[in-house]
Structure formats: C-alpha cells, structure tokens
TIKOLRO-805033 format. One record per residue: residue number from 1; chain; z negated, y, x of N, C-alpha, C, O in turn. Coordinates in nm, 3 decimals, padded with zeros to 5 digits, m for minus. Example, Ala and Ser with C-alpha at 12.3 -4.5 7.8 and 13.67 -1.06 7.14 Angstrom:
residues 2
SITE, resi, chain, npz, npy, npx, capz, capy, capx, cpz, cpy, cpx, opz, opy, opx
SITE, 1, A, m00.780, m00.569, 01.319, m00.780, m00.450, 01.230, m00.780, m00.330, 01.320, m00.846, m00.332, 01.424
SITE, 2, A, m00.708, m00.225, 01.285, m00.714, m00.106, 01.367, m00.787, 00.003, 01.290, m00.804, 00.114, 01.341
end
This chain:
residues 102
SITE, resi, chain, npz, npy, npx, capz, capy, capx, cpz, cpy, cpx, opz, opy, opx
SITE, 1, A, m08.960, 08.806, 10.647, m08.929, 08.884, 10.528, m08.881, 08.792, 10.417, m08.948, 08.806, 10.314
SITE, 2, A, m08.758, 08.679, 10.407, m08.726, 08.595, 10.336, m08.889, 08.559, 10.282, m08.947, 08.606, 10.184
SITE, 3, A, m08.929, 08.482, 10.359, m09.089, 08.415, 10.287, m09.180, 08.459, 10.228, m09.260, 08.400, 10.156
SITE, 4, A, m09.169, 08.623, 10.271, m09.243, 08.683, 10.181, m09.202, 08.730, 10.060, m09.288, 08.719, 09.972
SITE, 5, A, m09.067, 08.794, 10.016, m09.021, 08.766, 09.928, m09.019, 08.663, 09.824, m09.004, 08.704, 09.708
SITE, 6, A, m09.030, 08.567, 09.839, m09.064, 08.451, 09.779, m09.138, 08.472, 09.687, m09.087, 08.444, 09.578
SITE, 7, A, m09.235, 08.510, 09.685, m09.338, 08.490, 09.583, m09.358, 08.642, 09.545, m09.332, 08.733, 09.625
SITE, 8, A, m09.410, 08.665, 09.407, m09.416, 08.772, 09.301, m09.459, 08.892, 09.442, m09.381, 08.978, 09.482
SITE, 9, A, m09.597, 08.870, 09.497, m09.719, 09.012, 09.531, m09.591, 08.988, 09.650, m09.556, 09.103, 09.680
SITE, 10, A, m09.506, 08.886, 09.733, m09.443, 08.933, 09.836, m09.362, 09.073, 09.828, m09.367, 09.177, 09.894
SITE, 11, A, m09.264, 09.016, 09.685, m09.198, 09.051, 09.660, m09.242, 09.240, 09.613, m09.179, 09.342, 09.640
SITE, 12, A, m09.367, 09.224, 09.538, m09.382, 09.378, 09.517, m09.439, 09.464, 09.664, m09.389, 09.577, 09.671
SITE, 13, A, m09.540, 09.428, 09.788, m09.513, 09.451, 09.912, m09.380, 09.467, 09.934, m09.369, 09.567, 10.004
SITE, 14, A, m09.290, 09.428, 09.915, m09.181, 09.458, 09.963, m09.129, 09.581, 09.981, m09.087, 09.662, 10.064
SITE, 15, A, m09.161, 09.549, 09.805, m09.036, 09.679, 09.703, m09.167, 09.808, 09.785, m09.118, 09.921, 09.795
SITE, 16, A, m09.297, 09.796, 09.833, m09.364, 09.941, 09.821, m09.344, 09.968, 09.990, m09.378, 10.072, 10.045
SITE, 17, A, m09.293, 09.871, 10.046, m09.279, 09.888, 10.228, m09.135, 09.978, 10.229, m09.123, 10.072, 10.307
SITE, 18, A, m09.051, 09.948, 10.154, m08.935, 09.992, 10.120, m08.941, 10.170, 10.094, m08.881, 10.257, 10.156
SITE, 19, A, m09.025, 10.181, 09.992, m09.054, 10.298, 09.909, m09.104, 10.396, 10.065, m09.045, 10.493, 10.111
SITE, 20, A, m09.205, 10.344, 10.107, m09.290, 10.422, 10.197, m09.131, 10.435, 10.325, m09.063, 10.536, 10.343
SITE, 21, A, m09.120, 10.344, 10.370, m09.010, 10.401, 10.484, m08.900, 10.459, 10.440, m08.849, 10.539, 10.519
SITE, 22, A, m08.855, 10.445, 10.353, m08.743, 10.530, 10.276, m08.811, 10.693, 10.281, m08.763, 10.788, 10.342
SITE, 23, A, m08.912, 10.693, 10.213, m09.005, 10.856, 10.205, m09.011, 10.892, 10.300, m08.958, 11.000, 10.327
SITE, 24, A, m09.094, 10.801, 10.419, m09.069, 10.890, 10.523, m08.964, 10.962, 10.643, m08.972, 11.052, 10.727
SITE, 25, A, m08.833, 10.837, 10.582, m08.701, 10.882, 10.677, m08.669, 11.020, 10.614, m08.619, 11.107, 10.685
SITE, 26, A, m08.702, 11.047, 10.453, m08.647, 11.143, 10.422, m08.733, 11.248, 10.476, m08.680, 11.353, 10.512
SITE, 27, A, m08.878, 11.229, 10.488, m08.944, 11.361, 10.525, m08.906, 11.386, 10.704, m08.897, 11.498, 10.756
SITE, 28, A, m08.893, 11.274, 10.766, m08.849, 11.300, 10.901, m08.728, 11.402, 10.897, m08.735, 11.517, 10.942
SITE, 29, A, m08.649, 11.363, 10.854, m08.533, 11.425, 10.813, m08.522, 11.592, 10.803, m08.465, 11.676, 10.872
SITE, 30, A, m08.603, 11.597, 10.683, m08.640, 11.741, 10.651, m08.684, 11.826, 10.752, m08.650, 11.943, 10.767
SITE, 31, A, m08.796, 11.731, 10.852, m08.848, 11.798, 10.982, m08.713, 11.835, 11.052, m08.662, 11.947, 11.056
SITE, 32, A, m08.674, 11.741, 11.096, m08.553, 11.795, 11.190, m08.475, 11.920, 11.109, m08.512, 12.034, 11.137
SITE, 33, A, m08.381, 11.903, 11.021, m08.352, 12.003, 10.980, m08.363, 12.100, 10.963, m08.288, 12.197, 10.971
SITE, 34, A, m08.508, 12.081, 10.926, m08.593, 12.242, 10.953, m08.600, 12.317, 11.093, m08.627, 12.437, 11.093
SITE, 35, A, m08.575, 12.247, 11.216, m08.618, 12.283, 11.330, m08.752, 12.292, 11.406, m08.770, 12.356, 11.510
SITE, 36, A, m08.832, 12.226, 11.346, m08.918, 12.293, 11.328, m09.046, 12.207, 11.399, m08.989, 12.099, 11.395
SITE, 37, A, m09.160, 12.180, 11.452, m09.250, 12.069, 11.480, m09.343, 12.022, 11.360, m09.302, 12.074, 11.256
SITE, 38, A, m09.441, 11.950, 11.339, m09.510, 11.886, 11.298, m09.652, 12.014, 11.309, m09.740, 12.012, 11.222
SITE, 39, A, m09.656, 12.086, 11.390, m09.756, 12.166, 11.427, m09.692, 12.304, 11.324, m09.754, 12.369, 11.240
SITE, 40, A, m09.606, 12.312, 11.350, m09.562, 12.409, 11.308, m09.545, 12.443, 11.192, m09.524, 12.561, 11.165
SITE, 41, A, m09.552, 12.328, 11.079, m09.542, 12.261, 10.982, m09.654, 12.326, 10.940, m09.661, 12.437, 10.888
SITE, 42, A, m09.769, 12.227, 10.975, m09.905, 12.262, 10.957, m09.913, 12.425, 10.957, m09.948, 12.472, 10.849
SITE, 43, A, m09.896, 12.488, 11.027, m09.919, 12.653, 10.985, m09.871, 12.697, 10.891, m09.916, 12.802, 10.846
SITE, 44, A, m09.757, 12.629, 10.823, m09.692, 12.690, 10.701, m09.764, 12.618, 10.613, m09.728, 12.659, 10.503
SITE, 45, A, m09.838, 12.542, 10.600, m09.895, 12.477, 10.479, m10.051, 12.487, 10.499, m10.119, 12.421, 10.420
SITE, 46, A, m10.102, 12.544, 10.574, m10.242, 12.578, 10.607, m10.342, 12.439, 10.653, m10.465, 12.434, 10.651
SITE, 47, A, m10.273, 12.363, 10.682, m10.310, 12.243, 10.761, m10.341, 12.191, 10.921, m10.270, 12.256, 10.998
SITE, 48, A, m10.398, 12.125, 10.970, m10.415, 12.092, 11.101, m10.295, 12.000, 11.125, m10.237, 11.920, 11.052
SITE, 49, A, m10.274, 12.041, 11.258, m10.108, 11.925, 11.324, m10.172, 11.803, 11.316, m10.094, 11.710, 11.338
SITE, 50, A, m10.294, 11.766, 11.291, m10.375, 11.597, 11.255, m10.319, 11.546, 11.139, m10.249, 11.448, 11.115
SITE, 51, A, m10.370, 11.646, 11.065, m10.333, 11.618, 10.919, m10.222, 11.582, 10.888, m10.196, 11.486, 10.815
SITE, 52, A, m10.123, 11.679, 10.957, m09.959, 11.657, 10.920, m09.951, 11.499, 10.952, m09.932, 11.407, 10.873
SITE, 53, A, m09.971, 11.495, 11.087, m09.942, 11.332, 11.166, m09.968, 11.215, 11.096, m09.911, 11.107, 11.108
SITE, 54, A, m10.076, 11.252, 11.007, m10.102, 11.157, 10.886, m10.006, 11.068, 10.838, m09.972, 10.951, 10.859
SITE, 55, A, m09.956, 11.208, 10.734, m09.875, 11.195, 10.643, m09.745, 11.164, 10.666, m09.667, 11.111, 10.587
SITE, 56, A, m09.719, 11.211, 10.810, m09.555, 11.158, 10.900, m09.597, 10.995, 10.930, m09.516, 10.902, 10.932
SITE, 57, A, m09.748, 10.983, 10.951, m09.719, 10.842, 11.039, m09.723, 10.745, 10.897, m09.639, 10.658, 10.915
SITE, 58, A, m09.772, 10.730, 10.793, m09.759, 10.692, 10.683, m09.923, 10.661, 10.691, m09.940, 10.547, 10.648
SITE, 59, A, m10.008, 10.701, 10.717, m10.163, 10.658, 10.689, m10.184, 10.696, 10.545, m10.181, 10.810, 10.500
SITE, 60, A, m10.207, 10.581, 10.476, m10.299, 10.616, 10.344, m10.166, 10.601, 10.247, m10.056, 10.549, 10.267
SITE, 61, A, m10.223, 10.668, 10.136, m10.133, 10.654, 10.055, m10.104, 10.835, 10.006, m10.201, 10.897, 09.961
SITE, 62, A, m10.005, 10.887, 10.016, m09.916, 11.010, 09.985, m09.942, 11.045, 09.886, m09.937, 10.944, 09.816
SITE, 63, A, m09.977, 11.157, 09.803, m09.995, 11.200, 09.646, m09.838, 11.279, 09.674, m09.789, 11.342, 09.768
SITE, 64, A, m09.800, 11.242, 09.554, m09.678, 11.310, 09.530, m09.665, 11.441, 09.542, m09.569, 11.501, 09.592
SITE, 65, A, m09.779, 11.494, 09.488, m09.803, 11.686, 09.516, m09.799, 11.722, 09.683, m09.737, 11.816, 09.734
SITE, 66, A, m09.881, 11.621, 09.752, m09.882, 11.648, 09.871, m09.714, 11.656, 09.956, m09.666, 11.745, 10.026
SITE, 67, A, m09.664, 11.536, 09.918, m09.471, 11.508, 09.925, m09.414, 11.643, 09.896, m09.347, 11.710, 09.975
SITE, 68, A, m09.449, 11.678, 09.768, m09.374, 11.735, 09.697, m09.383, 11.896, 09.783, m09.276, 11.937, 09.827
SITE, 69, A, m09.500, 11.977, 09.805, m09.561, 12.092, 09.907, m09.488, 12.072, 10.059, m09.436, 12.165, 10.120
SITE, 70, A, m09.496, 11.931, 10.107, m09.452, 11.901, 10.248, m09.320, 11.976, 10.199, m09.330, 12.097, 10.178
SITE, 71, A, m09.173, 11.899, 10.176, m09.043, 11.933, 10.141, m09.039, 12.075, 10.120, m08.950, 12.134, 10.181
SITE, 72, A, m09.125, 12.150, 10.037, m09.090, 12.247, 09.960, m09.107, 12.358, 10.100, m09.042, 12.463, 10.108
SITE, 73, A, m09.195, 12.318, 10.194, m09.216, 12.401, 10.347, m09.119, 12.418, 10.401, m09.084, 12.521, 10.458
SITE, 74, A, m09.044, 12.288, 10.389, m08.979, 12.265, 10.445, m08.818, 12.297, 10.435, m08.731, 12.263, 10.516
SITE, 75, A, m08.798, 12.388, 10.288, m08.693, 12.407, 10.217, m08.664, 12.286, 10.173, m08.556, 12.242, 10.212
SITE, 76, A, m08.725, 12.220, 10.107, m08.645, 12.022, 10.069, m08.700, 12.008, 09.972, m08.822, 12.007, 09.960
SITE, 77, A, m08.614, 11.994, 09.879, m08.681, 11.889, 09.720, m08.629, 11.700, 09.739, m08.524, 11.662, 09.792
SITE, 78, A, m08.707, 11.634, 09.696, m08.652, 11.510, 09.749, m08.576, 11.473, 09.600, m08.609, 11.525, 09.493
SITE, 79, A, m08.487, 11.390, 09.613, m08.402, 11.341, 09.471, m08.430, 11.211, 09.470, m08.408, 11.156, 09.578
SITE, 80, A, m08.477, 11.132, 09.372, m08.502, 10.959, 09.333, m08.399, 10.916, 09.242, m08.371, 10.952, 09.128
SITE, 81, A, m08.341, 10.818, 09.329, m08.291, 10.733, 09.180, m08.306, 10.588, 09.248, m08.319, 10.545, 09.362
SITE, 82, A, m08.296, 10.531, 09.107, m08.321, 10.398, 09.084, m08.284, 10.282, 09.106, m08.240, 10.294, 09.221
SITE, 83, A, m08.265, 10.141, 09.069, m08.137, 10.050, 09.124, m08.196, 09.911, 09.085, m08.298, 09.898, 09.152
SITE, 84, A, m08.177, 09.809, 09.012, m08.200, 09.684, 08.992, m08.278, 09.599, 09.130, m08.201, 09.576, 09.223
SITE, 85, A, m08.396, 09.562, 09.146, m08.452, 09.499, 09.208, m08.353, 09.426, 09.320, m08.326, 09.433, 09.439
SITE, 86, A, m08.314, 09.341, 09.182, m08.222, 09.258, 09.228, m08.114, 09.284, 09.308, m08.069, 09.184, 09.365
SITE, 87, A, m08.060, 09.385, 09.329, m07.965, 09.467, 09.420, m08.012, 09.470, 09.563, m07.955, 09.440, 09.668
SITE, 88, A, m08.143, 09.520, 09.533, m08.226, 09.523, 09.707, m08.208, 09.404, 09.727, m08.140, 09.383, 09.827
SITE, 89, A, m08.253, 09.288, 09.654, m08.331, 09.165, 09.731, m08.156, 09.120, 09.782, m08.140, 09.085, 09.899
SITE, 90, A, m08.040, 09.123, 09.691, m07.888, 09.069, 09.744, m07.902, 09.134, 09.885, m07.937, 09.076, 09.988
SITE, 91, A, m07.874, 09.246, 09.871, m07.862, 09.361, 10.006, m07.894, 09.314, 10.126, m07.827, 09.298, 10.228
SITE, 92, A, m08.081, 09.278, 10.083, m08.098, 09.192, 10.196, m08.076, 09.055, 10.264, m08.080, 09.019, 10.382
SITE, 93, A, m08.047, 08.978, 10.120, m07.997, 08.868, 10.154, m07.850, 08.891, 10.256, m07.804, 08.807, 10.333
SITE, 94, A, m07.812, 08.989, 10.238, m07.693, 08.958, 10.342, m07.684, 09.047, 10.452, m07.583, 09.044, 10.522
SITE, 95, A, m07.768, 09.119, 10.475, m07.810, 09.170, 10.583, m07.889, 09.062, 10.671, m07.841, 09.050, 10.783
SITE, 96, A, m07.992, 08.986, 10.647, m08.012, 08.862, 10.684, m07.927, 08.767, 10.726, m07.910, 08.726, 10.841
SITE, 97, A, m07.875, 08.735, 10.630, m07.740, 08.610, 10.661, m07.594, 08.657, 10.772, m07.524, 08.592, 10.850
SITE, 98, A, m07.595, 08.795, 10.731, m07.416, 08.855, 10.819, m07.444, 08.835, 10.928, m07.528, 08.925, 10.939
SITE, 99, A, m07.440, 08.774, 11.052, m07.416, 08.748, 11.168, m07.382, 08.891, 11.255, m07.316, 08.967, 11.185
SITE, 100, A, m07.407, 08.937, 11.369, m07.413, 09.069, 11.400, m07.257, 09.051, 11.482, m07.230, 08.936, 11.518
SITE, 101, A, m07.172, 09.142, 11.506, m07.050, 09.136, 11.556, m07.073, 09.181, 11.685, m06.966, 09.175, 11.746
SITE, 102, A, m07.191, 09.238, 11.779, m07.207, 09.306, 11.893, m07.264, 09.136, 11.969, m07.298, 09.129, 12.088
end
C-alpha cells in the first residue's frame, strides 16, 4: 500500500478502493439492520438474489441511483462528507507505522 501510494494513479486507486469499501460497509450495514437477506432484498426491489450479490460483492461499478434505491429498501439514506486527502494518506501513515499492542 505505501508503494502504491507513491505515485499520482497509486494514489487515486487508492482514494477509489477506499470509496468502494467504505460504500459497501455502509450498505452491509443497512442489510443487517434491516434484518433482512440479500434475497429478500431482491423482492423488495424487483431484482434477482444474483443481482443483489453483485452489487454487495462490489462487481462493476455502482450508479448512484442504484445505491441510492438499495438504502432507500432498505430504510437508509447514506450521508457523505468530505476530508483533505491528505488526512487519509497521515491516517494511514500511522496505522502502518503504530506497532500493534496484541
């Protein structure tokens, strides 16, 4: 991860590996909360439990409408905010560097 960072396209891979697992902890999230399965999902949104698995496993790339319909099944609006690049890349720098106490 350091090395890829390094350089500009690492660095924007980064920032979009970030984006995508962040989205999907939140849509995992929503699942649980909801109670609810992945199949089950799919019946409320007129979809196949394939389809859903898709979009849970991160295949492809997500249209926001599609995000936006998932949550809304789900009772969930998602909230974004923002944060200096540079904040992530510290973050990780010391998540990297801190030595684990276990």
């Amino acid at each position: 991860r350091e090395l890829l960072a390094q350089t500009d396209r690492g660095a924007e891979r980064l920032a979009v590996a970030r984006l995508r697992r962040d989205v999907l902890l939140q849509l995992d999230q929503a699942l649980i909360d909801a109670g609810i399965t992945q199949a089950e999902l799919g019946k409320r949104l007129g979809k196949s439990r394939s389809a859903v698995n898709q979009v849970f496993s991160g295949d492809g790339n997500v249209r926001i409408e599609t995000l936006a319909l998932y949550l809304h099944a789900l009772g969930k609006e998602l909230v974004l905010t923002q944060r200096p690049s540079s904040d992530v890349d510290q973050a990780a720098e010391v998540t990297a560097t801190t030595p684990s106490l276990m």
